[in-house]
N, CA, C and O atoms as a GROMACS GRO file, in nm:
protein
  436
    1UNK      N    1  12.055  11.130   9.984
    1UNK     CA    2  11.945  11.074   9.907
    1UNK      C    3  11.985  10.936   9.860
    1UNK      O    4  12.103  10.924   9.826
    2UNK      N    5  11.910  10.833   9.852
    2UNK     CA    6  11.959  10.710   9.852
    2UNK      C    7  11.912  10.704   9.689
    2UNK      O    8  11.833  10.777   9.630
    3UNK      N    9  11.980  10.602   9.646
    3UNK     CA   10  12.015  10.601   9.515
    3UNK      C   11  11.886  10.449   9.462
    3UNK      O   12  11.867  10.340   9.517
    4UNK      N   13  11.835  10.498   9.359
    4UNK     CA   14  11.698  10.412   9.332
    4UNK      C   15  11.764  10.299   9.234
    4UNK      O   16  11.873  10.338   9.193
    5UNK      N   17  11.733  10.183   9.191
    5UNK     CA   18  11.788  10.088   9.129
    5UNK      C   19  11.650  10.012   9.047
    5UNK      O   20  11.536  10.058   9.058
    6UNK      N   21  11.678   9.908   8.977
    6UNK     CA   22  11.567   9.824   8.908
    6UNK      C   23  11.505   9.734   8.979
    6UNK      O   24  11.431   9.660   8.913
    7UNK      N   25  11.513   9.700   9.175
    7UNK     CA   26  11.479   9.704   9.243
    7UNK      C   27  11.398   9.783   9.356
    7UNK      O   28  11.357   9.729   9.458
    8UNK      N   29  11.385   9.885   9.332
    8UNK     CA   30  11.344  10.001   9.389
    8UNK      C   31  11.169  10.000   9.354
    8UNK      O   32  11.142  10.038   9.240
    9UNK      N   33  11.067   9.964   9.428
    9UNK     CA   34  10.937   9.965   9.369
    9UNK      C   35  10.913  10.106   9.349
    9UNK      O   36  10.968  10.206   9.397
   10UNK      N   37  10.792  10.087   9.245
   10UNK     CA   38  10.760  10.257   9.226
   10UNK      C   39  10.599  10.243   9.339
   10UNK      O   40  10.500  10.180   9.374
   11UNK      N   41  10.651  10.316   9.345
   11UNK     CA   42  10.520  10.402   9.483
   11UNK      C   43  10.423  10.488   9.440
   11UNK      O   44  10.462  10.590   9.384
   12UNK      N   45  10.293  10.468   9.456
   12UNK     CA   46  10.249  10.617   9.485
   12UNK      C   47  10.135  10.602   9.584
   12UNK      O   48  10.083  10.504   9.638
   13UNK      N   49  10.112  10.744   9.591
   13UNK     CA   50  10.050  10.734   9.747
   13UNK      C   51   9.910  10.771   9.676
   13UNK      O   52   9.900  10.863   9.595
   14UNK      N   53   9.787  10.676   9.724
   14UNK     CA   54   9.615  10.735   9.685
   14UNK      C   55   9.537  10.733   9.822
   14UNK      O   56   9.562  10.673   9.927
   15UNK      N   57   9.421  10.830   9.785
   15UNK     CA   58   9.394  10.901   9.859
   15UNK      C   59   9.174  10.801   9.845
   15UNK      O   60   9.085  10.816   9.762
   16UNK      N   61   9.182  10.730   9.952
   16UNK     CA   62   9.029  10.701   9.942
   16UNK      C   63   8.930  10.806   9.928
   16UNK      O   64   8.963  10.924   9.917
   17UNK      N   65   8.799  10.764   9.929
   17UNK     CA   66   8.707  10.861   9.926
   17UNK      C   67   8.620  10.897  10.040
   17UNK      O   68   8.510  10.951  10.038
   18UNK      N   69   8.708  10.848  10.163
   18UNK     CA   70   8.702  10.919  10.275
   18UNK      C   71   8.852  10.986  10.373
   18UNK      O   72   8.889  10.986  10.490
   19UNK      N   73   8.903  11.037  10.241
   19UNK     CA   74   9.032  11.119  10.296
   19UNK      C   75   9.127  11.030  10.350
   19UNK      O   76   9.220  11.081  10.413
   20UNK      N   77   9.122  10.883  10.338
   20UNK     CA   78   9.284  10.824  10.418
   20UNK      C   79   9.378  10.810  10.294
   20UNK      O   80   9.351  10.781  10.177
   21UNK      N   81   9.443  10.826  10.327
   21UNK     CA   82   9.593  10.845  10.214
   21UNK      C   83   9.683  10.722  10.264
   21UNK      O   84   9.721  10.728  10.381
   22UNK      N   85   9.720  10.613  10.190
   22UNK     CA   86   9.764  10.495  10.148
   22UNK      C   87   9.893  10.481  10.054
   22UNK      O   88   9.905  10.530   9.942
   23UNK      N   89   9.975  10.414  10.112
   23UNK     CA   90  10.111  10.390  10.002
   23UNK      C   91  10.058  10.253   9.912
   23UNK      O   92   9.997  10.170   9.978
   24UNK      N   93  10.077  10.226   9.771
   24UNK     CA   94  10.061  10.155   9.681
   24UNK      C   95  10.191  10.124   9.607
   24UNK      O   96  10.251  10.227   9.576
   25UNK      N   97  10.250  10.014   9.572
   25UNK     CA   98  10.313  10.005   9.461
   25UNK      C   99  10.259   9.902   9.320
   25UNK      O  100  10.191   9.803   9.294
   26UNK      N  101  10.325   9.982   9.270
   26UNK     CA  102  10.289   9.962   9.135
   26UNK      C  103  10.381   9.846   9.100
   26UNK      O  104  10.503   9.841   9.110
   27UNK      N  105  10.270   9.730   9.047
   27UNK     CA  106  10.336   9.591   8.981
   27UNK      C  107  10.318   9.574   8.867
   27UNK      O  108  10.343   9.463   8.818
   28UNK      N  109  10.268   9.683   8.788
   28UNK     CA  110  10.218   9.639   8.615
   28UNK      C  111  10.126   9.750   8.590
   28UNK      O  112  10.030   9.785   8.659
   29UNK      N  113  10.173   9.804   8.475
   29UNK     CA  114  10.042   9.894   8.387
   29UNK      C  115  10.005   9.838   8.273
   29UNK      O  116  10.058   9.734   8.233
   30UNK      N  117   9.912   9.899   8.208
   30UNK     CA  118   9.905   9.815   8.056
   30UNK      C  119   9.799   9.919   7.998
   30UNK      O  120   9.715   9.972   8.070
   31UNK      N  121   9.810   9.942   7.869
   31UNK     CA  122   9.669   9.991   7.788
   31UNK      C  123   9.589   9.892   7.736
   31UNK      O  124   9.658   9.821   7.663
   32UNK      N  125   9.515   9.868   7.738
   32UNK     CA  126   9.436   9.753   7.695
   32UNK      C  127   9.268   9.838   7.662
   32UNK      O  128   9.199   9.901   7.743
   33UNK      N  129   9.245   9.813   7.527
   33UNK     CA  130   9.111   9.809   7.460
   33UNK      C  131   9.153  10.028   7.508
   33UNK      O  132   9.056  10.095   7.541
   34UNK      N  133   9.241  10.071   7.505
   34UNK     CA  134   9.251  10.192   7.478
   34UNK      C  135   9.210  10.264   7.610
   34UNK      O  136   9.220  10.387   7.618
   35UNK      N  137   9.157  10.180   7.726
   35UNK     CA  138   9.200  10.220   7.850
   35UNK      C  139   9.332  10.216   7.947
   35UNK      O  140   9.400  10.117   7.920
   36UNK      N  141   9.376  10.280   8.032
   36UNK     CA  142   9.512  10.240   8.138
   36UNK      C  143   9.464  10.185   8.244
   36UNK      O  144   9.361  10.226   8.297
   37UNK      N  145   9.552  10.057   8.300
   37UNK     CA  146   9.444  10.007   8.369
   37UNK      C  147   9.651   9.949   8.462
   37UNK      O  148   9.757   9.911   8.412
   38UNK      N  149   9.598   9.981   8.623
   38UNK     CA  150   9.707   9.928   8.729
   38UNK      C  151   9.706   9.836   8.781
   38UNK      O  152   9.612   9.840   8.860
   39UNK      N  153   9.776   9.708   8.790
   39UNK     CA  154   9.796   9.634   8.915
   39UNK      C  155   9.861   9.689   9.031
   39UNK      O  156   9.970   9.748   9.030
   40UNK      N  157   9.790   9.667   9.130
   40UNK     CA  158   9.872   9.766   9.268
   40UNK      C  159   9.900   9.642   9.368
   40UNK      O  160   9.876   9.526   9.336
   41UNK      N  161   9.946   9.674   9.477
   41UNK     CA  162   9.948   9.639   9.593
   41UNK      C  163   9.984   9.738   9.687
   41UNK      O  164  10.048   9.835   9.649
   42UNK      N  165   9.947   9.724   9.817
   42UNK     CA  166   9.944   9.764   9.931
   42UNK      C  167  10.121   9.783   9.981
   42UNK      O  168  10.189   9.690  10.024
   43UNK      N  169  10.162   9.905   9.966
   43UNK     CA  170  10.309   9.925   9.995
   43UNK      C  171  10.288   9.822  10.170
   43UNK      O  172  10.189   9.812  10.242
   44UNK      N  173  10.434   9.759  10.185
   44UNK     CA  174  10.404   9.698  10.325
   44UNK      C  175  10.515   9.795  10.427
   44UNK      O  176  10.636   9.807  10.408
   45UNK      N  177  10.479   9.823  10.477
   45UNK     CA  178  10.581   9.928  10.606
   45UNK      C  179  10.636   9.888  10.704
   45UNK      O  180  10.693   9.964  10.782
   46UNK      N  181  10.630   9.767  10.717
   46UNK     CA  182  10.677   9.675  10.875
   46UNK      C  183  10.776   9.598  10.830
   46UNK      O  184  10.794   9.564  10.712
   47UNK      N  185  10.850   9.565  10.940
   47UNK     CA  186  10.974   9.452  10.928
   47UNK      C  187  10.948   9.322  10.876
   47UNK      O  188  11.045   9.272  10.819
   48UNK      N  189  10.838   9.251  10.879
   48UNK     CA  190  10.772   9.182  10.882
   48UNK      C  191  10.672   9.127  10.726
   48UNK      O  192  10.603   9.027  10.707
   49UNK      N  193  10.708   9.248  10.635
   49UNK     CA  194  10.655   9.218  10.518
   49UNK      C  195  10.663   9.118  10.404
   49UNK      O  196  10.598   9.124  10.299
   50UNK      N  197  10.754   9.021  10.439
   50UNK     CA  198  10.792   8.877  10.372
   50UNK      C  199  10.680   8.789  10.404
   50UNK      O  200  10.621   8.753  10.303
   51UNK      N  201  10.639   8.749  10.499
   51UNK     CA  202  10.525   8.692  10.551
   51UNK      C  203  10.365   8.779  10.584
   51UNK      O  204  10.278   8.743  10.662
   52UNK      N  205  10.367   8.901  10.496
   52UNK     CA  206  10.201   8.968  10.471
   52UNK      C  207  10.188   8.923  10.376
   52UNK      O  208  10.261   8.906  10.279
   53UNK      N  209  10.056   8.893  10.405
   53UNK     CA  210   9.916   8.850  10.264
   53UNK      C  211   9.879   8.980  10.220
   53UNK      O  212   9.849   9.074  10.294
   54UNK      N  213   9.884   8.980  10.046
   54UNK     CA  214   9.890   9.114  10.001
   54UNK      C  215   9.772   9.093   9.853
   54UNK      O  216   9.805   9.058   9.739
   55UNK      N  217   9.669   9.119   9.890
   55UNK     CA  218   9.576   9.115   9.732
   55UNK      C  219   9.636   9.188   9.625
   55UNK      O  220   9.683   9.299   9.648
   56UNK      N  221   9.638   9.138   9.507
   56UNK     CA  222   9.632   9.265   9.405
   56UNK      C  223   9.540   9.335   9.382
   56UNK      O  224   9.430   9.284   9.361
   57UNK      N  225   9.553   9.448   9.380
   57UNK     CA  226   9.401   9.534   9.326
   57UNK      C  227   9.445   9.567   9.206
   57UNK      O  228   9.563   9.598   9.185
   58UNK      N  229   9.331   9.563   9.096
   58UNK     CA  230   9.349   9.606   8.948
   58UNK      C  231   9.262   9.747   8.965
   58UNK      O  232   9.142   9.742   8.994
   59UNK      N  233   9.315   9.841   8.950
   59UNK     CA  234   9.238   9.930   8.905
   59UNK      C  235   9.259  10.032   8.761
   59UNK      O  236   9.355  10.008   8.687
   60UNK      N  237   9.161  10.150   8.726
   60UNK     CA  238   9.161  10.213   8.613
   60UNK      C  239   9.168  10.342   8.619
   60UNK      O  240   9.122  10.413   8.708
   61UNK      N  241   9.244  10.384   8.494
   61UNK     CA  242   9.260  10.578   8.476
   61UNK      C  243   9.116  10.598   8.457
   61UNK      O  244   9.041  10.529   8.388
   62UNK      N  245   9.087  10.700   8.529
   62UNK     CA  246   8.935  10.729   8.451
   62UNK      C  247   8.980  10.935   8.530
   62UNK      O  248   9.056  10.978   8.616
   63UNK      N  249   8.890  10.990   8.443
   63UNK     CA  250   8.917  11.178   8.415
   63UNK      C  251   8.768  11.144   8.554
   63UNK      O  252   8.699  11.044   8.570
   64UNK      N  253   8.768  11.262   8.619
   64UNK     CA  254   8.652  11.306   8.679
   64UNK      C  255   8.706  11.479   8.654
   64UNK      O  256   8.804  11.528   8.710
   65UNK      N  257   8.646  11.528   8.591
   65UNK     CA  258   8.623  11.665   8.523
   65UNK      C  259   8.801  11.628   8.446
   65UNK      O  260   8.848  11.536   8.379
   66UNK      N  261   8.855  11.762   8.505
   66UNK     CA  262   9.030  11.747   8.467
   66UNK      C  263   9.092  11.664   8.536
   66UNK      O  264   9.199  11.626   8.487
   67UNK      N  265   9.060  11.617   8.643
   67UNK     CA  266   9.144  11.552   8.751
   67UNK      C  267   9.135  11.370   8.702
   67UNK      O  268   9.032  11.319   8.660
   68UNK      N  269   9.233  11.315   8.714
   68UNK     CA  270   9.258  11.154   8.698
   68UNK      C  271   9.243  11.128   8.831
   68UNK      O  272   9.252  11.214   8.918
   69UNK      N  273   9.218  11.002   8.853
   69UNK     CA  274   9.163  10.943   8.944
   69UNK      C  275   9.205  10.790   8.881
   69UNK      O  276   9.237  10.772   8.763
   70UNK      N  277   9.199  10.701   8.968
   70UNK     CA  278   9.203  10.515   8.976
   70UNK      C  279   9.110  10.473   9.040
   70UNK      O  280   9.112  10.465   9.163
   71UNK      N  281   9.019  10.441   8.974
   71UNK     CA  282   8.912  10.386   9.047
   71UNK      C  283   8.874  10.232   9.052
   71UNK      O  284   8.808  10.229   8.948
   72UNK      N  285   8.870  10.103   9.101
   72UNK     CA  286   8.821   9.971   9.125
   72UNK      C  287   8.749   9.973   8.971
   72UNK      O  288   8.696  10.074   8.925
   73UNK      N  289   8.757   9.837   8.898
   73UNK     CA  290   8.720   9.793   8.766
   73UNK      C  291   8.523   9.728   8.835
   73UNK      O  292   8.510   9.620   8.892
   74UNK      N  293   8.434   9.800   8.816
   74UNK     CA  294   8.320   9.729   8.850
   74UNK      C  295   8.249   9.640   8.787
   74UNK      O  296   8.169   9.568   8.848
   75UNK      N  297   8.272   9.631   8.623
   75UNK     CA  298   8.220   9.551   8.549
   75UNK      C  299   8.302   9.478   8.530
   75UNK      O  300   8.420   9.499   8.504
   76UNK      N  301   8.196   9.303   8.552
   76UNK     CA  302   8.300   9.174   8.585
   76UNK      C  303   8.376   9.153   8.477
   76UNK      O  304   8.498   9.145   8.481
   77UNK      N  305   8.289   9.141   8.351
   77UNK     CA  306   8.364   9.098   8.253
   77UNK      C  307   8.496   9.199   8.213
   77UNK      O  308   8.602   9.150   8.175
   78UNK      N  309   8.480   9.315   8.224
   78UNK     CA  310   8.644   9.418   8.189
   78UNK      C  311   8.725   9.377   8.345
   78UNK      O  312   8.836   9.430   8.352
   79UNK      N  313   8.700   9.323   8.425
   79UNK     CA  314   8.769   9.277   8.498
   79UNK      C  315   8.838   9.197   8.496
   79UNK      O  316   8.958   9.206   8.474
   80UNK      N  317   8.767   9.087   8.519
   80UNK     CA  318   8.802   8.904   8.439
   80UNK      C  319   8.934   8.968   8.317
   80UNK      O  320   9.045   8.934   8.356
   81UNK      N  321   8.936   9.033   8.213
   81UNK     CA  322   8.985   9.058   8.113
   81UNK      C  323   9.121   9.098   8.171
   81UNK      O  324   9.227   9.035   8.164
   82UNK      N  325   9.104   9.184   8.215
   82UNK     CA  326   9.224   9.293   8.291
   82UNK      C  327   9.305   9.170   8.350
   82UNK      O  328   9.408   9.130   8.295
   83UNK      N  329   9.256   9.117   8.458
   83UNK     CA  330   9.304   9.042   8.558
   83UNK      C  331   9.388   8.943   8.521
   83UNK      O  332   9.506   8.925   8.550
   84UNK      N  333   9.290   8.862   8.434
   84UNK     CA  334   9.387   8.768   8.318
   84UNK      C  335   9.503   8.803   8.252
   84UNK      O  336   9.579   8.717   8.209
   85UNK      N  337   9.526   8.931   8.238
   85UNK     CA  338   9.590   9.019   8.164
   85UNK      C  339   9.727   8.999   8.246
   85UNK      O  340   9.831   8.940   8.215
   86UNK      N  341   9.694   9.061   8.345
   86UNK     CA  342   9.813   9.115   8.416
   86UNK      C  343   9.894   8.957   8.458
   86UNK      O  344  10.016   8.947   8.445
   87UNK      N  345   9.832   8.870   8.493
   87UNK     CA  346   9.866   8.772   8.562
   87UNK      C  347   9.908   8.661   8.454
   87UNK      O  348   9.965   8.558   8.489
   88UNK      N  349   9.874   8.691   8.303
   88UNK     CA  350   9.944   8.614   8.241
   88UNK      C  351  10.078   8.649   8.230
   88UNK      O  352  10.168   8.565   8.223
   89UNK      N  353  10.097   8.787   8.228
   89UNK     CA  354  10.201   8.882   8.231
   89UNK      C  355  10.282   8.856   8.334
   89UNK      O  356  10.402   8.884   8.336
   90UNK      N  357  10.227   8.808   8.416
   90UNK     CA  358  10.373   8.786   8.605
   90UNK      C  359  10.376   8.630   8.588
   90UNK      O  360  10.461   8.571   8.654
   91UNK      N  361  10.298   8.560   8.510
   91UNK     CA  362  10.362   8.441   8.529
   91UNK      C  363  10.310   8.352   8.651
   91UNK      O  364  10.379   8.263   8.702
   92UNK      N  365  10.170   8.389   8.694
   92UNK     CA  366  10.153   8.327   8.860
   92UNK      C  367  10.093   8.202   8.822
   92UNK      O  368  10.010   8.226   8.734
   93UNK      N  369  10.097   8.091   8.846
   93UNK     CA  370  10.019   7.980   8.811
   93UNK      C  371   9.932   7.930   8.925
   93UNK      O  372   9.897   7.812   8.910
   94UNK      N  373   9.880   8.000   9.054
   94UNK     CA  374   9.801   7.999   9.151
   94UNK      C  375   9.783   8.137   9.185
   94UNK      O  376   9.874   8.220   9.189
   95UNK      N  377   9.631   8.164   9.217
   95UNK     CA  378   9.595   8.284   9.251
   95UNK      C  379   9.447   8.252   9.297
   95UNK      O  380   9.380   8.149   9.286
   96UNK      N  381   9.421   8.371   9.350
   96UNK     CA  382   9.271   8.373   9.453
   96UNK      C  383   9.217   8.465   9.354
   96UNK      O  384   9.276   8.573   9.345
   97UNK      N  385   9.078   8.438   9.250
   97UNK     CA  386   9.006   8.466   9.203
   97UNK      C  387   8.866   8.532   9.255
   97UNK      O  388   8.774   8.562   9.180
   98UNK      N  389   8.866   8.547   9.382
   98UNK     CA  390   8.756   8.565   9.455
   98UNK      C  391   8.770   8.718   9.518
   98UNK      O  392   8.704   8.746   9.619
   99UNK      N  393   8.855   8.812   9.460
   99UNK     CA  394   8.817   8.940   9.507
   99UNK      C  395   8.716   9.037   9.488
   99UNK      O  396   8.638   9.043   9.393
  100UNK      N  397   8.723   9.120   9.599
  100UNK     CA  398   8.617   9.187   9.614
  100UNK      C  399   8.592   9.349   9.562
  100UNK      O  400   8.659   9.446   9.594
  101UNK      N  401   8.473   9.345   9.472
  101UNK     CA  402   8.518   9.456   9.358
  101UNK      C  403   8.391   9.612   9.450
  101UNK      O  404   8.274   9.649   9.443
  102UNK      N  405   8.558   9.659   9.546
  102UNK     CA  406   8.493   9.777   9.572
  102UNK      C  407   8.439   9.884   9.527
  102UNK      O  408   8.473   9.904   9.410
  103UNK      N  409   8.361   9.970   9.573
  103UNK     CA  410   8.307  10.084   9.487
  103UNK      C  411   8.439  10.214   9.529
  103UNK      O  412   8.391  10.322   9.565
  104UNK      N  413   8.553  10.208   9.526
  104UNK     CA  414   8.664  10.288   9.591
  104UNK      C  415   8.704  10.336   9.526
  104UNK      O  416   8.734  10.280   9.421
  105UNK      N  417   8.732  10.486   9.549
  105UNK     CA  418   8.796  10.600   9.388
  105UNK      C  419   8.901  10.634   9.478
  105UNK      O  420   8.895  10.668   9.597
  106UNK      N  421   9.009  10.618   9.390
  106UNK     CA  422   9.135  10.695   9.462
  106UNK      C  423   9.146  10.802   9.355
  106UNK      O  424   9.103  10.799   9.240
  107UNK      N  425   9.253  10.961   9.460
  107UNK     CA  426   9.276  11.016   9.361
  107UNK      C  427   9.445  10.982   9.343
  107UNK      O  428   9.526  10.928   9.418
  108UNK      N  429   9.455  11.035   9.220
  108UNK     CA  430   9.634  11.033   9.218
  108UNK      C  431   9.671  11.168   9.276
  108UNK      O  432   9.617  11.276   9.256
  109UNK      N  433   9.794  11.132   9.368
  109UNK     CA  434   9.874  11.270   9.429
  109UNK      C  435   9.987  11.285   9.333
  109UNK      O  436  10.068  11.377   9.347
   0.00000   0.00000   0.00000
């Protein structure tokens, strides 16, 4: 078993809402206004992952009955908020503001 370090991304794997199951890592959580809300990215699996273009997706804890779920932030303005959030937090001083706010529910495995 290989030994995990403060380099080691945390992973988890979500599941769209047409059954494809996806690796994610996790770049930032935060509670904010008393919601949990993720910055993710797209785990990269190829040799080649220094040079992939990788969006952040912000998404949110939200309950569907007992079950948690992360679902895409749809309202702009708690978006805008979030987004600002995270990215004051990493420090990026260029970024692409122009993403696209899917209607996509993951569940958590």
């Amino acid at each position: 078993m290989s030994e995990m370090n403060e380099f080691t991304p945390e992973l988890i794997e979500l599941i769209d809402d047409k059954g494809n199951k996806r690796n994610f890592e996790i770049l930032d959580c935060a509670e904010i206004d008393g919601e949990q809300y993720y910055a993710i990215i797209p785990a990269i699996e190829d040799e080649n992952f220094l040079n992939a273009d990788c969006d952040i997706i912000i998404v949110k804890s939200v309950f569907e009955g007992d079950e948690e779920v992360l679902a895409t932030v749809d309202d702009e303005a708690e978006y805008e908020k979030v987004w600002y959030f995270f990215f004051s937090r990493m420090d990026i001083d260029d970024f692409d503001d122009d993403d696209i706010f899917d209607d996509v529910v993951y569940e958590v495995e």
